[in-house]
C-alpha positions, 0 to 999 in steps of 0.5 A: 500500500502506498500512502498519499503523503510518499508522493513527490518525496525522495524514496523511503527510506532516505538514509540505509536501515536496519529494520526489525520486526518482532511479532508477540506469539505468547500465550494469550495472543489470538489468531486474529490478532496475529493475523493483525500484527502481519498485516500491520507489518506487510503495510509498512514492507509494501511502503518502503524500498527493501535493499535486496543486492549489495547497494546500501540504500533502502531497509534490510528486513529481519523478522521474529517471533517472541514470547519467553523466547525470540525466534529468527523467521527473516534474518538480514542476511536472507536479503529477499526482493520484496515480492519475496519477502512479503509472501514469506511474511504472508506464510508465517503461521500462527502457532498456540503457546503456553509461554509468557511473554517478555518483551525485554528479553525479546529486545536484549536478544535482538540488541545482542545478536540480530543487530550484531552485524550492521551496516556501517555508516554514520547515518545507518538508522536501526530500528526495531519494532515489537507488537504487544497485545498485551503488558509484559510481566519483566518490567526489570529486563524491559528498563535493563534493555531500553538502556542498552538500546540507547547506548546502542543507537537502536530506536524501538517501537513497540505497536500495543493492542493495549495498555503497557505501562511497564514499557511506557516507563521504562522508556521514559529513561530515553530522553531523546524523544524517539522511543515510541509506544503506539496504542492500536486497539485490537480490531481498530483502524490502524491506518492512521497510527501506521501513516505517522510512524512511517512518516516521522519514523521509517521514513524520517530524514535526519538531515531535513526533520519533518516539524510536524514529526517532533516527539515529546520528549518525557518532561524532566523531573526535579530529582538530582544527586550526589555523586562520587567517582573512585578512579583506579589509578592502580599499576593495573592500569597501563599508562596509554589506558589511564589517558583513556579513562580521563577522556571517558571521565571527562564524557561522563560528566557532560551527563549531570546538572551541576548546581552553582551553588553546592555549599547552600544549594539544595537543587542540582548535581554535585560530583565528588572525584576521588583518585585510589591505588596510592603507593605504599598504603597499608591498612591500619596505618595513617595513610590516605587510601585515596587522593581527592582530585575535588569533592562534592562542593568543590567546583560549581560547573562541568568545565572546571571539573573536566580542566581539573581531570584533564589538567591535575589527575595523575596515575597513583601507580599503588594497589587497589583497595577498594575496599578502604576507599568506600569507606573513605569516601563514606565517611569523609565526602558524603558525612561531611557534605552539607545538603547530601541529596536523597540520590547517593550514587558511587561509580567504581572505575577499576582495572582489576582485583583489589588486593588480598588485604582489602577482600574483607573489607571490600565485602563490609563496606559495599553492604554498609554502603548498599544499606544506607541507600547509596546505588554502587555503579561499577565500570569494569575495564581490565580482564584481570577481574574477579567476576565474583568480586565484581557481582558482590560489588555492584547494585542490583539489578547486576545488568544496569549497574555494571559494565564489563569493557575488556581493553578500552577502545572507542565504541566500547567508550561511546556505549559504556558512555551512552549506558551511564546517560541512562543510568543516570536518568534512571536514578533521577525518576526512581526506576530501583530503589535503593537497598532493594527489597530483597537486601533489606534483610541482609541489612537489618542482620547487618545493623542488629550485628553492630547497632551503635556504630550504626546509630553513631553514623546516623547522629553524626548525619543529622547534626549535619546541614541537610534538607528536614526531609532527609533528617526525617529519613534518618530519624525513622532509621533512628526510631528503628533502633530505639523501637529494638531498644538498641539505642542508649539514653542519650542516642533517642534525646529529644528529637526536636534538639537532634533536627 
């Protein structure tokens, strides 16, 4: 079917694409809705130019089938003219299954293994489009593979016979406006919708936009953070790689909305960098084991921390302890900042295992931060680490708080970039919840083993300058204790005094 509007515009699509379609067969898809989905699919084949030789203009088609699994029907490589290809996709069968259906695994698979193998180019648009008819139970994997897909540059669509909240959320960590949910009811006219996505989608030229093509973005949202890096400047690292790193640090900035005022401020990013691998440090000595490039209220703009990482950071050239350095940065940049937003995040940036002196407190320090709301993000860039040590390391959910590198090169720098993008945005619209469910009761075992330190810690946070909402926070923790009847005399006080 052609559409009206295609008439005297240059041939769709304008730029080399990579076009996917994934069609729901979980259990409580109806024939007739499959019938639908290919009909739908066949519609915006019929419209466009299919690349079927070796010239890189037009779309290559792949198509799949998804429920708990994704099967391959039409690979890229089939590379069918287009008479062809649409009888292929006219004899998909429709099959009964007794499978769920999960569309985040669907995307991840397609992430992982259908977009593998892409055209090159800088303007080859990816484009993968998934029919739904219904919600989808993995809302985890879902938000896990959107951010994959926005560090991977592919565009997903997801066709919806009904509504599918799991999914309009998680797309909302996008923010460039092209991650797109389509409402169709099922048996409706779907003509409409499917004219608007092959204008503003499909057949959209980057170079020329189409004003009446703008997407809403998904508004922004009054949530900021305080966020801390450990830099490994171990002799992990080899010197060419370190130069590596700082550029990486210096893109990583570019993602946050640094206040101009982080002493008084209650509004806006503030980012702390903390250097660690210092040589000669020993545990239990009066030895730093970390050095502060800048802490949380240091700078005032992303220029005058990426001159400083730029400028003044030095490989340390020590033995990482990691370990020794959350603790540090606990009680020495986070305790002692004024103003400490209810968003706490640590991004751990290492080249290998910490030493055999600092496993022990590796593991106590990463559940007391984890316990205490902090989100561990850990960027993983050497093969000589411990998978085990990596895991124990980082927040769950494992896929969207850490990247595994290898050796850095540019496209593992550009993802693992685009990745920490999302991450972020994830965080500011409270996508997790730090601890998690499921660690909460590791954390009170935890708090009970040793409850007046923990009350100490608490006291020490609210006598400092902090917002009355996050004093209430900590004083509900502090009630938690005197209820246990863990806290002295003098700890419970009067809380008035205490805010």
């Amino acid at each position: 079917m052609a559409y009206s509007w295609l008439l005297g515009k240059p041939e769709c699509p304008v730029h080399p694409t990579e076009l996917v379609f994934a069609l729901d067969q979980s259990q409580d898809v109806t024939e007739q809705e499959f019938e639908q989905m290919k009909k739908m699919m066949s519609s915006v084949v019929s419209s466009i130019r299919v690349r079927d030789n070796r010239c890189p203009v037009g779309a290559r088609i792949a198509v799949l089938t998804y429920n708990s699994h994704a099967r391959h029907l039409i690979r890229f490589s089939d590379a069918y003219k287009k008479p062809r290809l649409l009888k292929e996709i006219e004899a998909i069968p429709y099959e009964r299954s007794s499978d769920s259906r999960e569309i985040g695994k669907a995307m991840r698979f397609i992430s992982r293994n259908v977009f593998k193998r892409t055209l090159p180019g800088a303007h080859t648009r990816k484009i993968a489009t998934f029919f739904s008819s219904r919600q989808s139970a993995d809302a985890q994997s879902i938000t896990t593979a959107t951010m994959e897909f926005s560090a991977l540059d592919i565009i997903p669509v997801v066709i919806a016979f009904s509504n599918v909240p799991s999914i309009k959320r998680s797309f909302m960590i996008d923010d460039t406006g092209t991650f797109q949910v389509i409402m169709v009811p099922s048996g409706t006219d779907y003509m409409p919708a499917l004219e608007r996505l092959q204008r503003c989608t499909f057949c959209s030229d980057v170079c020329k936009l189409d004003a009446s093509c703008d997407q809403a973005r998904p508004p922004p949202v009054q949530s900021y953070m305080d966020a801390a890096f450990l830099l490994d400047g171990s002799r992990h690292v080899a010197s060419a790689e370190f130069e590596d790193i700082r550029d990486f640090l210096g893109a990583l900035l570019d993602h946050f909305e640094i206040t101009p005022e982080p002493e008084t401020s209650v509004t806006g990013d503030r980012v702390a960098l903390l250097s660690h691998a210092p040589p000669n440090f020993l545990p239990n000595t009066q030895r730093s084991p970390i050095r502060t490039e800048f802490n949380l209220t240091t700078y005032n703009s992303k220029r005058l921390m990426k001159r400083h990482v730029a400028e003044a950071v030095q490989q340390l050239n020590g033995n990482a302890f990691i370990g020794h350095a959350l603790q540090w940065t606990l009680d020495n940049i986070f305790l002692r900042a004024p103003n400490l937003r209810r968003n706490k995040v640590i991004f751990v940036i290492s080249a290998g295992e910490t030493s055999h002196l600092d496993r022990e407190t590796l593991k106590k320090e990463t559940s007391r931060a984890k316990c205490q709301g902090y989100a561990l993000f850990v960027i993983s860039l050497g093969p000589a680490w411990n998978d085990e040590e990596l895991e124990d390391l980082a927040s769950h959910p494992l896929d969207q708080h850490l990247v595994q590198l290898g050796r850095i090169h540019k496209p593992d720098h550009r993802f693992a970039v685009k990745f920490v993008k999302s991450f972020i945005n994830s965080i500011r619209r409270a996508i997790n919840k730090y601890p998690p469910i499921h660690f909460k009761t590791k954390c009170s075992r935890l708090s009970s083993a040793n409850p007046q330190q923990h009350v100490q810690e608490l006291r020490s946070f609210v006598r400092g300058p902090h917002t009355a909402a996050l004093k209430e926070d900590v004083l509900q923790k502090v009630k938690f204790f005197q209820d246990k009847k863990y806290v002295s005399g003098v700890a419970r006080g009067n809380r008035d005094n205490i805010v």
